[in-house]
C-alpha positions in Angstrom: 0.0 0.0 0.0 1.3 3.5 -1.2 2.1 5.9 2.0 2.5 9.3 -0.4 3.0 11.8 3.1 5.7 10.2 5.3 8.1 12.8 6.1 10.5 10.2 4.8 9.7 10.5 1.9 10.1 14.3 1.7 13.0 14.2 3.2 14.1 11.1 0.9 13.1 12.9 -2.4 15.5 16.3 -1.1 18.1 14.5 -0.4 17.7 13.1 -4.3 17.3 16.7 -5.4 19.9 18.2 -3.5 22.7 15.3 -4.9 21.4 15.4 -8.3 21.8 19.2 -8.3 25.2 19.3 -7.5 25.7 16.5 -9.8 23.8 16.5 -12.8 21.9 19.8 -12.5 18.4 19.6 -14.7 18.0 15.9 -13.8 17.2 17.4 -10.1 14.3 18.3 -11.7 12.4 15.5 -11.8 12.2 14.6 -7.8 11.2 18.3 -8.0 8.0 17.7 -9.8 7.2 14.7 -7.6 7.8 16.6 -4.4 5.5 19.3 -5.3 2.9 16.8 -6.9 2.7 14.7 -3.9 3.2 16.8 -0.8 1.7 20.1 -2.6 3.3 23.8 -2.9 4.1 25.0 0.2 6.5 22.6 1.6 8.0 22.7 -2.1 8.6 26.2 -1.9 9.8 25.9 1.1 12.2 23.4 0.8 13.3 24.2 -3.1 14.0 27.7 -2.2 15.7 26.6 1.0 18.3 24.4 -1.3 19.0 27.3 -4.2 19.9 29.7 -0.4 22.2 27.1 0.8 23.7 27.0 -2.8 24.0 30.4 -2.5 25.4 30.6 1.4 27.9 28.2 0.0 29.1 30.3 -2.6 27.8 27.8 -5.5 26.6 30.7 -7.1 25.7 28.7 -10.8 24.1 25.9 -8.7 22.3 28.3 -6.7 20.7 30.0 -9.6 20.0 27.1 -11.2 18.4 25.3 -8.1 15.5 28.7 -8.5 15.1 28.8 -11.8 14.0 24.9 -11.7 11.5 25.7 -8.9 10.1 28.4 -10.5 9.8 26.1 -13.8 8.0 23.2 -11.8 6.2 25.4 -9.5 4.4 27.2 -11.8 4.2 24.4 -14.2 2.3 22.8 -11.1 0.4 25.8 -10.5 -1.0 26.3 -13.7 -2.0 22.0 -14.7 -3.7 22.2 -11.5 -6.0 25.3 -12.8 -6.8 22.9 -16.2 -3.8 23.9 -18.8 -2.4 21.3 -21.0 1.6 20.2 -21.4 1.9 23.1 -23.7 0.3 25.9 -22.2 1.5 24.4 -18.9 5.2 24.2 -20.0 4.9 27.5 -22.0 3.9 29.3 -18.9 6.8 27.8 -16.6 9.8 28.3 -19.2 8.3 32.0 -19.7 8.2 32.4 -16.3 12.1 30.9 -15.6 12.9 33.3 -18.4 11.3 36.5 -16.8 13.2 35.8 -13.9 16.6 35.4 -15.2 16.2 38.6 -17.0 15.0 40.7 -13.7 17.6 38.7 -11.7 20.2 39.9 -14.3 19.4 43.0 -14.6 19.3 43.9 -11.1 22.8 42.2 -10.6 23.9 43.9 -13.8 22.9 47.2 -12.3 24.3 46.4 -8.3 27.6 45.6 -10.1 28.0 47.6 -13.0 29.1 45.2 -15.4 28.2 44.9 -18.7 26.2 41.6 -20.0 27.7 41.5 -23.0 31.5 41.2 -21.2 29.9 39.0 -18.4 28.3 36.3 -21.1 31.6 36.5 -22.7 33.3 35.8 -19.8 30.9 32.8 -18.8 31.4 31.4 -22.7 35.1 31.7 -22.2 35.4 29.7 -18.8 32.5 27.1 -20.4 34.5 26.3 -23.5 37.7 26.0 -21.6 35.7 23.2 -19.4 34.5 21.8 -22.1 38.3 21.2 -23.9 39.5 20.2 -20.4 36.7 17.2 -20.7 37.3 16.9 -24.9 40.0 18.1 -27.0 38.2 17.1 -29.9 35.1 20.0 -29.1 35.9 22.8 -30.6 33.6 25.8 -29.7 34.1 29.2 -30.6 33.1 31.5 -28.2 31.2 34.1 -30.1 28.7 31.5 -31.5 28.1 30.4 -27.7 27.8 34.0 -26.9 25.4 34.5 -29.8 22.8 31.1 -28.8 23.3 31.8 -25.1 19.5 32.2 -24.9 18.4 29.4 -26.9 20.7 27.7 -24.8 19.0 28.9 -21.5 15.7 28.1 -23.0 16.6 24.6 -24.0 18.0 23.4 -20.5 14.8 24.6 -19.2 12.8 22.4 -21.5 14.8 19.3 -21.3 14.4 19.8 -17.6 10.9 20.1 -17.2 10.6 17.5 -20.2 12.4 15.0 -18.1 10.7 15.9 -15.2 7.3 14.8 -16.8 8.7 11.6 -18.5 10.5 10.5 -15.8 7.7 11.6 -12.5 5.9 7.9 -12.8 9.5 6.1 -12.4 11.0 7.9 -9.4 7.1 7.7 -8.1 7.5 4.0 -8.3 11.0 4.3 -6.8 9.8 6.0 -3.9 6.5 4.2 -3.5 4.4 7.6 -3.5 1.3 8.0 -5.3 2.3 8.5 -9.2 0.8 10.5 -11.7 -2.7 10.1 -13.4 -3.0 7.8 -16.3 -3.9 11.0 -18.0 -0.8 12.8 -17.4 0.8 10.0 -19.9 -1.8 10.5 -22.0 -1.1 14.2 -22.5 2.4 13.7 -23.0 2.3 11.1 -25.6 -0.8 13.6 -27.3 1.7 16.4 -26.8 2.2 18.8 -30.3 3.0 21.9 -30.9 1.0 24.3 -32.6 1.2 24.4 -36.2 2.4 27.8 -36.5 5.1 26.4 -34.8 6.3 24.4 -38.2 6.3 27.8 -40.2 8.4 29.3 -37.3 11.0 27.1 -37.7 11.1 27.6 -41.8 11.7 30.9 -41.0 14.3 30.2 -38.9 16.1 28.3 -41.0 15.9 30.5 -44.1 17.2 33.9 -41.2 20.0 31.6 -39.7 21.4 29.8 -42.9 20.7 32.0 -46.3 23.6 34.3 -46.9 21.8 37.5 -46.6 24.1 39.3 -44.5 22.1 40.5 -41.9 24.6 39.7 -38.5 20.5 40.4 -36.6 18.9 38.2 -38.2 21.4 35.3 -38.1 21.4 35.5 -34.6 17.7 35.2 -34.3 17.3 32.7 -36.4 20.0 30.7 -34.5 18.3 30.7 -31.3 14.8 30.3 -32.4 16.1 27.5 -34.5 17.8 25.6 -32.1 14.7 26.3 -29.4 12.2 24.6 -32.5 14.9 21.3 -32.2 14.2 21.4 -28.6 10.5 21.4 -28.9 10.5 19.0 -31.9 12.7 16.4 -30.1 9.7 16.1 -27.6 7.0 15.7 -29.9 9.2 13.1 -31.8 9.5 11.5 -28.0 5.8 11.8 -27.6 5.6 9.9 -31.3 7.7 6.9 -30.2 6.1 6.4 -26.6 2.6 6.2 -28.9 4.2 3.5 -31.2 5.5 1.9 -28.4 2.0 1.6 -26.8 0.6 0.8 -30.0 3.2 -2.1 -30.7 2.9 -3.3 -27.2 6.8 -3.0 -27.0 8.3 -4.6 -23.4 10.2 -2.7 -21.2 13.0 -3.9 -22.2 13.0 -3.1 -25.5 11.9 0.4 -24.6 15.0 1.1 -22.9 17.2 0.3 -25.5 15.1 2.5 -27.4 15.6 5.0 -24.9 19.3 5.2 -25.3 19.5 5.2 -28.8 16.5 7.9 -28.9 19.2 10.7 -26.9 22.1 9.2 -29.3 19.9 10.2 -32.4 18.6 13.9 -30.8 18.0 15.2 -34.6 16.5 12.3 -36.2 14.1 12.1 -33.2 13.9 15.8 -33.8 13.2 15.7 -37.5 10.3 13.4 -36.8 8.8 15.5 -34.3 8.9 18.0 -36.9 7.3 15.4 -39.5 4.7 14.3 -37.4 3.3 17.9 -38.6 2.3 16.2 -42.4 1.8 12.8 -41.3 0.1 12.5 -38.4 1.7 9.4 -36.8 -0.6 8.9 -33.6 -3.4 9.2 -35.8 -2.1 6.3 -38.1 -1.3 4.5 -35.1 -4.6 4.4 -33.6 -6.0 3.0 -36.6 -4.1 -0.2 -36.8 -5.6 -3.2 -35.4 -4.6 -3.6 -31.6 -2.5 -6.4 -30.7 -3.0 -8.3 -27.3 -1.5 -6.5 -24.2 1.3 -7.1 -22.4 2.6 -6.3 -19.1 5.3 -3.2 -18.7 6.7 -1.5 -15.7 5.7 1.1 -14.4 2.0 0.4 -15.6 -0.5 3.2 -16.8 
């Protein structure tokens, strides 16, 4: 029998935020969205906000900032499913919201300090490539590009965080043996496309970020817009597979393999998100025949 408010738990699922954001970062995310799920917003708040202070305290100023702008993604996320919304609305909300903040939060550092954002992102790219060789001589980066796509960048963490934090909410649910998520959550995620404006969006972007016309605005636009559309499309590609995977009754096995070879391929996956838009896979799914089903961990 599932006991979803022990204070064990809560305490259980911190400690598994608090490791994996000083770990992995974004994947601390996802115990995020089943804290505030099962135990509700104020001891969420409390404790999220709690952890991005004692980032802070301890001078982990990149964890620290990181640690709110994930608990303002999945708290408002949380605060605006709960009110009816959709993945998309829901998740369109919550990155707009991370984004607001970072902006104010830069701008009033920006202002306290006196720097100039420009030299500061330049600065940031500069120390982030030389990590990055550090890790992989191969990687080359130039640091001008990185400057250029910092936001798309910023945008995209946030998605693949809250993104994870949806797929992954049943499994760490299980894991921790709190209530999980309603069988319609899944259902929303593997119904999940963007709008169709979004498909003429990303010709655009392509055609301002790639055609030699000069422009050094435009390029950059297009850049980040671009590379946000991958983003979006590699979810909808996501939500195309988990439907053929329900459709073909594929094992749990089988789906993880799947699963690893889905982040190895990020464009293909990608490109068929953005596919989907013409041929309609879920709908051609639903019309085959159904085959007898089998059982898969964790169930819907």
């Amino acid at each position: 029998m599932l006991q979803a408010k022990t204070p064990a738990k809560f305490i259980g699922l911190f400690a598994l935020t608090s490791v994996l954001m000083a770990f992995t970062g974004i994947l601390a995310a996802i115990p995020m969205r089943v804290s505030r799920r099962v135990f509700g917003r104020v001891p969420f708040w409390f404790s999220s906000l709690g952890l991005a202070a004692a980032f802070f305290a301890m001078n982990a100023l990149d964890k620290g900032v990181l640690a709110l702008l994930l608990t303002v993604l999945v708290g408002v996320y949380a605060e605006v499913e709960e009110h009816g919304e959709g993945v998309f609305v829901s998740g369109l909300t919550a990155v707009c919201s991370s984004l607001g903040l970072t902006a104010v939060a830069a701008t009033l550092w920006l202002m306290r300090s006196g720097s100039s954002l420009i030299a500061q992102t330049k600065a940031y790219a500069a120390l982030l490539v030389e990590e990055v060789t550090k890790a992989n001589a191969d990687v080359q980066i130039d640091v001008d590009t990185l400057v250029r796509t910092m936001p798309s960048a910023i945008v995209i963490t946030l998605v693949l965080a809250l993104g994870m934090a949806l797929i992954w909410d049943r499994v760490v649910s299980a894991l921790f043996r709190v209530h999980r998520a309603p069988v319609t959550v899944n259902e929303g995620l593997r119904a999940f496309a963007l709008p169709d404006v979004f498909v003429w969006l990303t010709t655009a972007s392509i055609f301002a970020a790639y055609f030699k016309h000069g422009n050094a605005l435009a390029e950059t636009i297009g850049l980040n817009v671009f590379y946000t559309m991958v983003a979006l499309y590699f979810f909808q590609g996501v939500a195309v597979i988990a439907q053929g995977f329900r459709t073909f009754k594929v094992g749990p096995v089988w789906q993880m393999i799947w699963a690893v070879m889905i982040v190895l391929q990020f464009y293909a996956v990608a490109f068929l998100g953005f596919a989907d838009f013409w041929i309609d896979f879920r709908s051609r799914f639903q019309r085959r025949p159904q085959a007898p089903e089998s059982r898969a961990w964790p169930r819907d």
